[in-house]
Structure formats: C-alpha cells, structure tokens
Steps between C-alpha positions, in 0.01 A plus 500: 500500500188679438358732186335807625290828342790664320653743712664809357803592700793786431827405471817668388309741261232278294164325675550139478220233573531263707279172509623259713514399869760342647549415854629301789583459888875601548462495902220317712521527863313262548154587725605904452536626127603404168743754256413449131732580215245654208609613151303647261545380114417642142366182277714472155299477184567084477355471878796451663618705820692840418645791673495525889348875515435451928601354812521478829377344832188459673458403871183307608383478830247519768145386398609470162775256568250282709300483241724348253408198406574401189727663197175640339469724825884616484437594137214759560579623760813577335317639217286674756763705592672560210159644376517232242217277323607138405323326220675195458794285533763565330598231236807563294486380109631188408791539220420305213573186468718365157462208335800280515683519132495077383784462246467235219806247398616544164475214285750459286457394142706161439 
C-alpha cells in the first residue's frame, strides 16, 4: 500500500478524504495485460487504514504492460491513471506494546 496527496472524493452526501493506495494484479495473461484491483482509503487519526471510499479495476496493456518491470512501475502507473500522486509507502502503526505484569510471592510472617 501506498500514501498519496489527499484526495477529496464524494460519497453518499459528505466529501471524504482519502489517502491511501492500495493495489494489486487480480488477472495476468501473461505476455498480454495485467487487471489490477485498486481501492482508495481515508487514513484514521492513529495511522491506521480506514474507510474504503473507491474501487474498482484497471486493465494494463500494450506498451505499458511491456514495460513493467518491476512493482515500482505497476504502482505509478497505477497512480498515473488514477490521477493520483504517491508519496510514500504506506506503514501501518505499531500497537503498543505492554509490559508484562511480574507478580511477587507473599511471604508469610512465621
């Protein structure tokens, strides 16, 4: 997953903003195209991933598909047509970590 340039988008009545990227290859035909699965993703106040606001499919092919390479390529030219700007990787927070409770023996008093 990806952060991107907050996008506003309308849905159901209120503008929500979305800011992350997610994507991935549901059907390669290998030599021909590649379909990618995208979903667009508002960002909660802790970091974490929120509401799906968009989705849908994306077919790549032709020049573009010859071109691809590597995953960096998939993910801007996704971007690319999505009209989207990346600026980062997405890295989800890490929940706090608690410190074991250590219980101490009673002694009794003889």
């Amino acid at each position: 997953m990806k952060t991107i340039q907050p996008v506003s988008i309308w849905d159901n009545g209120q503008n929500l903003e979305a800011k992350i990227l997610n994507a991935f290859a549901v059907n390669v035909t290998l030599g021909k195209s590649a379909v990618f699965y995208y979903s667009l993703m508002e960002k909660n106040a802790d970091g974490s991933q929120g509401f799906e606001i968009r989705y849908g499919n994306i077919t790549m092919s032709g020049e573009a598909y010859a071109q691809w390479e590597v995953d960096s390529y998939a993910w801007d030219w996704v971007a690319a047509q999505l009209n989207l700007t990346i600026t980062g990787d997405y890295v989800p927070p890490v929940p706090p970590q608690l410190e074991p409770i250590v219980e101490k023996a009673i002694e009794s008093a003889e």
